[in-house]
SEVOTOR-12037 format. One record per atom (N, C-alpha, C): residue number from 1; residue in one letter; x, y, z. Coordinates in nm, 3 decimals, m for minus. Each point is the difference from the previous one (the first is absolute). Layout:
// SEVOTOR-12037
   k r       x       y       z
 NUM A       X       Y       Z
...
***
This chain:
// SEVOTOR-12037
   k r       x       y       z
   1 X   1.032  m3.226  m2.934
   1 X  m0.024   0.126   0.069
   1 X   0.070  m0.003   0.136
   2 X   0.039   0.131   0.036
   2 X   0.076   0.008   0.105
   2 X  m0.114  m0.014   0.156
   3 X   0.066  m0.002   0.073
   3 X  m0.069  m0.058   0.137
   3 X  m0.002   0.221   0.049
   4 X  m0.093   0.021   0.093
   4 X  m0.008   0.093   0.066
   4 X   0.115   0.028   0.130
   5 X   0.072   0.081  m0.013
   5 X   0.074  m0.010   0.113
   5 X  m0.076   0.092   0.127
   6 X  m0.019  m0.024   0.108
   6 X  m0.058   0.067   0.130
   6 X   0.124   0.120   0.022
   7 X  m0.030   0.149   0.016
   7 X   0.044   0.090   0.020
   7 X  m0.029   0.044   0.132
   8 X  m0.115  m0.050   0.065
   8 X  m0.056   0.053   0.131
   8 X  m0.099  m0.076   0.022
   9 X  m0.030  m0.016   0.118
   9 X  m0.163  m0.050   0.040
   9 X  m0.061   0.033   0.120
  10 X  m0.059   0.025   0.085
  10 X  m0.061   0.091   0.063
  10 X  m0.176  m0.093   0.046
  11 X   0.028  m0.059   0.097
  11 X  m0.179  m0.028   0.049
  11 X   0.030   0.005   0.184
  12 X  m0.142   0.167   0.009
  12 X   0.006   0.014   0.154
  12 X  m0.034   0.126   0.007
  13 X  m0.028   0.080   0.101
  13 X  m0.030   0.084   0.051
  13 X   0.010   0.136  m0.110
  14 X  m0.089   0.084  m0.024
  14 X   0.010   0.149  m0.077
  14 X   0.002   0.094   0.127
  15 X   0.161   0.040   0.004
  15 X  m0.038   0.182   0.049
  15 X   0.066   0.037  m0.039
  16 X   0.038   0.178   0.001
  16 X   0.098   0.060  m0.086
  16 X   0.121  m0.029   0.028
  17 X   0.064  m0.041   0.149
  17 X   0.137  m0.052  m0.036
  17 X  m0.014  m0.127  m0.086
  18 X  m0.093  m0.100   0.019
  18 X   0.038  m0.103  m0.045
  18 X   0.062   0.043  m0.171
  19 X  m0.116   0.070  m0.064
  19 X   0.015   0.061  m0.161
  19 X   0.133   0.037   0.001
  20 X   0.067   0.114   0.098
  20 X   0.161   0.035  m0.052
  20 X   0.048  m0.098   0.022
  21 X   0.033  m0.127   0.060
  21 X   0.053  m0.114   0.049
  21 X  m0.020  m0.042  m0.173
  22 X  m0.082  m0.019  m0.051
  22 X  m0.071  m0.059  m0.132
  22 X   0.092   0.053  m0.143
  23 X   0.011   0.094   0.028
  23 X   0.002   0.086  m0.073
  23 X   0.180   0.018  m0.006
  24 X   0.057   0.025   0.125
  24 X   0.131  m0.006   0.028
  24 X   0.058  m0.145  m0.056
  25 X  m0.048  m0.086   0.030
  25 X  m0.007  m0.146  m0.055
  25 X   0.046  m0.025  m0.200
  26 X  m0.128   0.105  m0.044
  26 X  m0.004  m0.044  m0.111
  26 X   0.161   0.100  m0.055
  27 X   0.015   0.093   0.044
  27 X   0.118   0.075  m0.040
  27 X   0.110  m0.069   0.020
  28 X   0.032  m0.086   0.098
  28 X   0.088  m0.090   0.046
  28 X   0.011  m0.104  m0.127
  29 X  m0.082  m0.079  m0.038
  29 X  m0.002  m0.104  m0.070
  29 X  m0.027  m0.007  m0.129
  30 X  m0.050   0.114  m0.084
  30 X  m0.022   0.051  m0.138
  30 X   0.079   0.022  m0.051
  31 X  m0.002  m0.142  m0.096
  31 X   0.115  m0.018  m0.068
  31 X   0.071   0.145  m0.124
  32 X   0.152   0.006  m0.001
  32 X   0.039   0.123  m0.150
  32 X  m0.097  m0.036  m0.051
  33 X  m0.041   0.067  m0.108
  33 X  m0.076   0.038  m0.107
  33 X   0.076   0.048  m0.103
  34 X   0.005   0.051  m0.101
  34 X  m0.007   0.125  m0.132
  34 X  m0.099   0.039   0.001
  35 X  m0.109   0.002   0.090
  35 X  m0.089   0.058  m0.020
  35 X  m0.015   0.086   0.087
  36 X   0.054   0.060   0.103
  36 X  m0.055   0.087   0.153
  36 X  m0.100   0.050  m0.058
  37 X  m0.079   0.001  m0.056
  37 X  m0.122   0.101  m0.023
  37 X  m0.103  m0.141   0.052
  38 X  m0.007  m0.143  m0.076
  38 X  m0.062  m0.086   0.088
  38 X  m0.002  m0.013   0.142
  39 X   0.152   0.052   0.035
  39 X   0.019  m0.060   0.149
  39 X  m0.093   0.098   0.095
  40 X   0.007   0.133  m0.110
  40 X  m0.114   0.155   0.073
  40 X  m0.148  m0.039  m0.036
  41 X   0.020  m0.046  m0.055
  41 X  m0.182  m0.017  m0.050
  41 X  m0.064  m0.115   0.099
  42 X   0.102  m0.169   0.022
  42 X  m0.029  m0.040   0.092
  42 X  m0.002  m0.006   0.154
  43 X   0.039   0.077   0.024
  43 X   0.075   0.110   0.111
  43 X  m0.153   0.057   0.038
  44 X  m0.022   0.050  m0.078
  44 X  m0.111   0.135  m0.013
  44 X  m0.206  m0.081  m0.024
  45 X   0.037  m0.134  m0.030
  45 X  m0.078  m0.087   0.009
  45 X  m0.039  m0.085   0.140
  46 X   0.163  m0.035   0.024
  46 X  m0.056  m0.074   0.073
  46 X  m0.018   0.088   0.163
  47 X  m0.006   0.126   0.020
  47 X   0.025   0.072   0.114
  47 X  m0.186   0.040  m0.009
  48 X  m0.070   0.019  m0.186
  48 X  m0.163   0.043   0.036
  48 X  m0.024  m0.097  m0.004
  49 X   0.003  m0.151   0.003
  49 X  m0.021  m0.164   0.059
  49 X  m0.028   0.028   0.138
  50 X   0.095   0.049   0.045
  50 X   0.004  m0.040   0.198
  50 X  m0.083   0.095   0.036
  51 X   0.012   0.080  m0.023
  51 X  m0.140   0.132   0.050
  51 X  m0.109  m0.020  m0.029
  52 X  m0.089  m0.071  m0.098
  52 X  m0.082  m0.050  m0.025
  52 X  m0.028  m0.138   0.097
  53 X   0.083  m0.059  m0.025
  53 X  m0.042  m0.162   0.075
  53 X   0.014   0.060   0.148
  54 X   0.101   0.130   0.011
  54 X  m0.071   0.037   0.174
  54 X  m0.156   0.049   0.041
  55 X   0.012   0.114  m0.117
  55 X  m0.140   0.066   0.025
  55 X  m0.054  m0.070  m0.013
  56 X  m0.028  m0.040  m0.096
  56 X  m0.148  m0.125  m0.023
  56 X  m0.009  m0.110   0.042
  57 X   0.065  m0.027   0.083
  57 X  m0.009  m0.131   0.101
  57 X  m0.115  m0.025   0.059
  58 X  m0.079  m0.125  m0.027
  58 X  m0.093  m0.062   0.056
  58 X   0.026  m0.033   0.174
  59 X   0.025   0.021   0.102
  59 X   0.031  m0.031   0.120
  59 X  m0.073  m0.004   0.107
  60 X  m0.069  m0.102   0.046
  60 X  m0.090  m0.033   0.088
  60 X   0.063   0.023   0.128
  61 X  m0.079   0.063   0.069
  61 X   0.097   0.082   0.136
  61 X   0.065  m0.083   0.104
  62 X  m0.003  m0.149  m0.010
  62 X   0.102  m0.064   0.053
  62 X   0.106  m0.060  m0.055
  63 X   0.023   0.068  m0.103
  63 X   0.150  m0.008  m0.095
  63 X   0.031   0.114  m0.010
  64 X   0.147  m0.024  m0.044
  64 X   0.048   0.129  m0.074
  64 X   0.039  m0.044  m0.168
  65 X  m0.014   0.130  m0.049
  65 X   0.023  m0.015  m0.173
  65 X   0.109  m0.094  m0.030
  66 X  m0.053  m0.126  m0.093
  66 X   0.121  m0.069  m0.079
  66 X  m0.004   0.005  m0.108
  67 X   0.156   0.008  m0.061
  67 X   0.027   0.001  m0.173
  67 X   0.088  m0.106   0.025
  68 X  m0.022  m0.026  m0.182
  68 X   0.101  m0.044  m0.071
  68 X   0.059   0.039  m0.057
  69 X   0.120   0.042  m0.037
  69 X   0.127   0.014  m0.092
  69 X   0.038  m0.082  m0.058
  70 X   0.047  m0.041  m0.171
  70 X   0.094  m0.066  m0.056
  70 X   0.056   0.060  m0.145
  71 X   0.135   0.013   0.015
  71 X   0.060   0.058  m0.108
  71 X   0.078  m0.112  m0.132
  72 X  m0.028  m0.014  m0.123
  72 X   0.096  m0.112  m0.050
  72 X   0.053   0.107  m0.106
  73 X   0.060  m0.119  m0.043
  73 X   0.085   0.065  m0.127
  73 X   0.053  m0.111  m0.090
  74 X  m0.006   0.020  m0.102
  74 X   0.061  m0.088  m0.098
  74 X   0.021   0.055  m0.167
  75 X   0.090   0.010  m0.005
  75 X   0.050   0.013  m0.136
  75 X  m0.044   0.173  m0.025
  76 X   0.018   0.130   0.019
  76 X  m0.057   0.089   0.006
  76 X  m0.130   0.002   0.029
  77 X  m0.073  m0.011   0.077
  77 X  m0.154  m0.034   0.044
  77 X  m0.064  m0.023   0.135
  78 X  m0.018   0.084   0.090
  78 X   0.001   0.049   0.084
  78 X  m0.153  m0.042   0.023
  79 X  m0.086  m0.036   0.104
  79 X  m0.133  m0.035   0.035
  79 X   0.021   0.024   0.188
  80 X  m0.091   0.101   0.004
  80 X  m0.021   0.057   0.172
  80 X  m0.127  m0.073   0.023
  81 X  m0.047  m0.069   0.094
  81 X  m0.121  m0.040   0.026
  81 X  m0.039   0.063   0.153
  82 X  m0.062   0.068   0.019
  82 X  m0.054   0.052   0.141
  82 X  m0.100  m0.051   0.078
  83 X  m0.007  m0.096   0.070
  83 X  m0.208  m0.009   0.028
  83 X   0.016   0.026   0.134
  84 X  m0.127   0.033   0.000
  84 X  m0.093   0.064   0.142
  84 X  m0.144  m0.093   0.062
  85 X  m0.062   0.031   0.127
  85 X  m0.144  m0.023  m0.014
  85 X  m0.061   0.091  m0.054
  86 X  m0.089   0.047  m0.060
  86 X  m0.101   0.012  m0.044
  86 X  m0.170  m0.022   0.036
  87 X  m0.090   0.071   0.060
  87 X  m0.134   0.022   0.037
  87 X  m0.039  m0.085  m0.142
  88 X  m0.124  m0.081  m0.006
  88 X  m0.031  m0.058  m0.114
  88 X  m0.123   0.121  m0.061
  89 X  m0.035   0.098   0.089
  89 X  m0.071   0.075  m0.077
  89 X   0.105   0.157  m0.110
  90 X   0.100  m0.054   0.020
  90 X   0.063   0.074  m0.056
  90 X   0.090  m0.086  m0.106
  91 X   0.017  m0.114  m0.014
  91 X   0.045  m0.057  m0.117
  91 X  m0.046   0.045  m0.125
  92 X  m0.167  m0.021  m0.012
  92 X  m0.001  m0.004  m0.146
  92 X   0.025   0.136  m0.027
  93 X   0.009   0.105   0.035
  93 X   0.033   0.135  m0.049
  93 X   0.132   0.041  m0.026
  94 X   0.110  m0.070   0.077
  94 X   0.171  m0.052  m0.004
  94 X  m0.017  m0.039  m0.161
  95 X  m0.022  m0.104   0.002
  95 X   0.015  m0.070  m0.141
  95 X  m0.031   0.017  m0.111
  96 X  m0.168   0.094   0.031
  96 X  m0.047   0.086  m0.127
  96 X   0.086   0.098  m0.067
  97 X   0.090   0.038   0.127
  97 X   0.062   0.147  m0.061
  97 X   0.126  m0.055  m0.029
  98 X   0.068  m0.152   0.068
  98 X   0.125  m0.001  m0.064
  98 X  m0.033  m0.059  m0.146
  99 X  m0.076  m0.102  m0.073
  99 X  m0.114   0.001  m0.090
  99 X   0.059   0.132  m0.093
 100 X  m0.108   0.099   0.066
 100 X  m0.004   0.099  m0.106
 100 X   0.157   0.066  m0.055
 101 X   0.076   0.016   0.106
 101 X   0.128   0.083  m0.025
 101 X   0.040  m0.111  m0.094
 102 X   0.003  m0.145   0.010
 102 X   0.091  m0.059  m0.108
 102 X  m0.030  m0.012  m0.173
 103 X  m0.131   0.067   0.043
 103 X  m0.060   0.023  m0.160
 103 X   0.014   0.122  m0.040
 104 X   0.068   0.081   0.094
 104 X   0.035   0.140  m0.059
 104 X   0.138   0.023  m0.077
 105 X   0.047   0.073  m0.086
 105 X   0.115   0.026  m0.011
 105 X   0.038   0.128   0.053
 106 X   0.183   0.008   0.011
 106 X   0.083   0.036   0.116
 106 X  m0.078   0.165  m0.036
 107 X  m0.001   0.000  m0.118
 107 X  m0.055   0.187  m0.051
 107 X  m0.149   0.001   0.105
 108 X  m0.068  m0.056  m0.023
 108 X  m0.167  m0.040   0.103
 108 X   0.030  m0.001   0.160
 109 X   0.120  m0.085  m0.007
 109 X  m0.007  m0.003   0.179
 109 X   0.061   0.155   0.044
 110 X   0.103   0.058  m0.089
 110 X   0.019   0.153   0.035
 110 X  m0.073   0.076   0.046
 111 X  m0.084   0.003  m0.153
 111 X  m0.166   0.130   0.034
 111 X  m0.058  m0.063   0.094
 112 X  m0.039  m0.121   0.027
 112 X  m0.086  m0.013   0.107
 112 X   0.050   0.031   0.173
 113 X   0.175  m0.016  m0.018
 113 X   0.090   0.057   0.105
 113 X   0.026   0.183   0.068
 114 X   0.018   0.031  m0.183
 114 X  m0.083   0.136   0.065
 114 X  m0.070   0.073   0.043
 115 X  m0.135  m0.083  m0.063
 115 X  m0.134   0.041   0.000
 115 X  m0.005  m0.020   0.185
 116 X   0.004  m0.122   0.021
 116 X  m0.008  m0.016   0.143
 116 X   0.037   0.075   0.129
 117 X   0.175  m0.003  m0.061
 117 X   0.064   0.159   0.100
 117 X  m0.104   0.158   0.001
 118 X  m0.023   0.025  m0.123
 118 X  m0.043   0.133  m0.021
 118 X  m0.126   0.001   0.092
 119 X  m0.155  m0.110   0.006
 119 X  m0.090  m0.016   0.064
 119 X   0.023  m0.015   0.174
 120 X   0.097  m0.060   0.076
 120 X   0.077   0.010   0.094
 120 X  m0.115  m0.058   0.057
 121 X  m0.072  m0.139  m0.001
 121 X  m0.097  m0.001   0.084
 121 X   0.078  m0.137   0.113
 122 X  m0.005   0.007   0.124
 122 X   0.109  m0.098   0.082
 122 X  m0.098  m0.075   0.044
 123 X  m0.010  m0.149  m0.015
 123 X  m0.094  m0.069   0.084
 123 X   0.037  m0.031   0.158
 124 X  m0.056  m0.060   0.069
 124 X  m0.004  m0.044   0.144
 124 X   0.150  m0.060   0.045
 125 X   0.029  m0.052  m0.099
 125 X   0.113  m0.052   0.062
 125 X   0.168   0.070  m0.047
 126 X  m0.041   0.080  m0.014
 126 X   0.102   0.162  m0.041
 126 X   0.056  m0.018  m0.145
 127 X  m0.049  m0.080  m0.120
 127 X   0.019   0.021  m0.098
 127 X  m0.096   0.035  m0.119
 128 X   0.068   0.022  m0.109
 128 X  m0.082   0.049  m0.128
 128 X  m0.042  m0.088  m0.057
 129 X   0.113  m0.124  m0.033
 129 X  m0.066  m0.074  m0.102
 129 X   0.127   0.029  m0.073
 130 X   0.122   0.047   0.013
 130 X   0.115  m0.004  m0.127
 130 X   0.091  m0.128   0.080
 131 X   0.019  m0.082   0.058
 131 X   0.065  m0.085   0.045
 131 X   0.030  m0.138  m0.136
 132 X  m0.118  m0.029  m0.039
 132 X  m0.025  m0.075  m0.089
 132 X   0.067   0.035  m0.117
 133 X  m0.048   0.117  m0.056
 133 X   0.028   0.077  m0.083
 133 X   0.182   0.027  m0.008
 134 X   0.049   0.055   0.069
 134 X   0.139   0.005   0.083
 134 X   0.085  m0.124  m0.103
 135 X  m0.071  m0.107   0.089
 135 X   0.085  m0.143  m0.041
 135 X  m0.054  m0.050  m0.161
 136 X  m0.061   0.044  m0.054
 136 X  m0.018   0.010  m0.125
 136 X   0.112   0.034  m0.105
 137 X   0.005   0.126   0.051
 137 X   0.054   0.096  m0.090
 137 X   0.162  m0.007   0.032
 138 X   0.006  m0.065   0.103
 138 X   0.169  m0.066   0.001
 138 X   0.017  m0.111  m0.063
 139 X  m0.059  m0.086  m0.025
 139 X   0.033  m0.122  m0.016
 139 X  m0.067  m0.018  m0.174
 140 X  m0.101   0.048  m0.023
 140 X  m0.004   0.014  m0.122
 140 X  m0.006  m0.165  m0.042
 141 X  m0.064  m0.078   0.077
 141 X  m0.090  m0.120  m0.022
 141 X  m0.063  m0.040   0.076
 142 X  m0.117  m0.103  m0.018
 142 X  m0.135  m0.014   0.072
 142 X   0.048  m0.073   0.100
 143 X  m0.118   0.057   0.077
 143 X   0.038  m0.074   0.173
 143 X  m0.099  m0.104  m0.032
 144 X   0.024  m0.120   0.078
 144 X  m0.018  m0.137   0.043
 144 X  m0.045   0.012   0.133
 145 X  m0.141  m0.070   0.030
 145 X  m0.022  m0.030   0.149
 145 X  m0.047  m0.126   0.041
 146 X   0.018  m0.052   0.087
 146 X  m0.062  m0.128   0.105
 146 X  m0.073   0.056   0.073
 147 X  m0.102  m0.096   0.038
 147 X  m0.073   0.016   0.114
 147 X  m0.043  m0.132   0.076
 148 X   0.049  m0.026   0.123
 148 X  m0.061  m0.075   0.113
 148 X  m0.089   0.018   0.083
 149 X  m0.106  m0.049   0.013
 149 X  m0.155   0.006   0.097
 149 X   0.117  m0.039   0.127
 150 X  m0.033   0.089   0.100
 150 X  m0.002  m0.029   0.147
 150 X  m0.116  m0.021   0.085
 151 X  m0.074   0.103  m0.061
 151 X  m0.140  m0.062   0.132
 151 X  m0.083   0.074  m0.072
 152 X  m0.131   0.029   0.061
 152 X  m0.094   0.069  m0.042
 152 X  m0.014   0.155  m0.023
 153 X   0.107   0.061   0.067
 153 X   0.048   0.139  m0.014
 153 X   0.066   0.011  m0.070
 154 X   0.156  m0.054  m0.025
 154 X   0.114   0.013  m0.094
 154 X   0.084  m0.103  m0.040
 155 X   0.017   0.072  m0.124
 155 X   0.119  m0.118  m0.049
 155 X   0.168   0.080  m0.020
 156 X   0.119  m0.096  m0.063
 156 X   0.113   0.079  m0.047
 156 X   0.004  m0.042  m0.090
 157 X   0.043   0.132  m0.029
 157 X   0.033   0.067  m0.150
 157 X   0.145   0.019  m0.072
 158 X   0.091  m0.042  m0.045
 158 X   0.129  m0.006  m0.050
 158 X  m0.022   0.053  m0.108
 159 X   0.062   0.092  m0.035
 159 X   0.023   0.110  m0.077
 159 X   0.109  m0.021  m0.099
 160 X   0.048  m0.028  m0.140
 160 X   0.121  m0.002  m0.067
 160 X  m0.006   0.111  m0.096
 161 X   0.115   0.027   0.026
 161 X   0.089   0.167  m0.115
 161 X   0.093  m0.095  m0.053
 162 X   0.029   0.017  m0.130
 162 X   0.147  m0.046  m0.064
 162 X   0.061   0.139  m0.036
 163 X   0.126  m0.018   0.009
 163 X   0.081   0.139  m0.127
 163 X   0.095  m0.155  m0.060
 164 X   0.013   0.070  m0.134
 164 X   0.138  m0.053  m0.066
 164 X   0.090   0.065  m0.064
 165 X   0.139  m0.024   0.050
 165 X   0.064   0.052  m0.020
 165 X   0.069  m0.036  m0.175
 166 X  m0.059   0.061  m0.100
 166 X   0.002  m0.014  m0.121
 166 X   0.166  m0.063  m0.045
 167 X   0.084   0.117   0.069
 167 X   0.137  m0.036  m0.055
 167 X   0.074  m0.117   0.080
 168 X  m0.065  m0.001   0.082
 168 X   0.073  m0.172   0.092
 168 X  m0.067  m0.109  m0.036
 169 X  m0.126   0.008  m0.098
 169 X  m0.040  m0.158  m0.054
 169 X   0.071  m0.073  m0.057
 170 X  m0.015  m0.067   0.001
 170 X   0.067  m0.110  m0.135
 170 X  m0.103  m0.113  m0.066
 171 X   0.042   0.049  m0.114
 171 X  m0.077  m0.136  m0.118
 171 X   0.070  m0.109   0.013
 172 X  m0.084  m0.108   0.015
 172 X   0.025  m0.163  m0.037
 172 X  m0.006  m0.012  m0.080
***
């Protein structure tokens, strides 16, 4: 098996320049394809990654928000990993629902995508609840998470999306 090649990596500070910095980055270094529709889908993944690991940042008021970024690639196969802090009273509800979306199929995560828009209900921290959902329905395989205990409030959370790029695999 082939080794992962590093496309990007990213550990330090979340604000919105940092994200176009991030983001400008990954356009820079994303490798041709035959696929540009992967390169849009991970594009389009990894941009509701950073808005999430901003908003939902665990940040105790003598820090400022840190992420992680790491992009690989190997053999058509693409894996974004994002992590954030995380409040520990908000983990198990993170995980329940990434949990549930991976037991849904892509037709399930739709209706439940619409259903959501149409109800328009925005929680506290200015979203719906389609973020998750979002990176689902691009990537069109189950997300993967870690979690590290930091203290008694929060831990981080690393987040993995794969896409594969079907026509750039190769069989051994």
């Amino acid at each position: 098996m082939n080794d992962y090649k590093q496309i990007l990596s990213y550990e330090g500070e979340i604000t919105f320049e940092k994200i176009e910095d991030i983001l400008t980055l990954f356009n820079q270094r994303m490798p041709d394809t035959d696929c540009p529709l992967c390169k849009i889908r991970l594009f389009s993944i990894m941009v509701e990654c950073l808005e999430n690991a901003h908003r939902h940042n665990f940040t105790p008021i003598e820090q400022n928000p840190q992420i992680k970024v790491v992009l690989l690639h190997n053999n058509g196969h693409f894996e974004l990993t994002v992590g954030n802090r995380i409040a520990n009273n908000d983990l198990q509800a993170l995980t329940q629902r990434i949990d549930m979306l991976n037991r849904m199929s892509q037709e399930e995560i739709k209706s439940l995508y619409t259903k959501t828009i149409r109800q328009g209900h925005i929680s506290e921290k200015g979203g719906a609840g389609l973020g998750l959902m979002k990176i689902m329905r691009s990537s069109r395989e189950p997300m993967k998470y870690t979690i590290k205990t930091i203290d008694n409030d929060s831990s981080f959370i690393g987040i993995t999306t794969s896409i594969t790029d079907i026509k750039n695999t190769k069989t051994i």
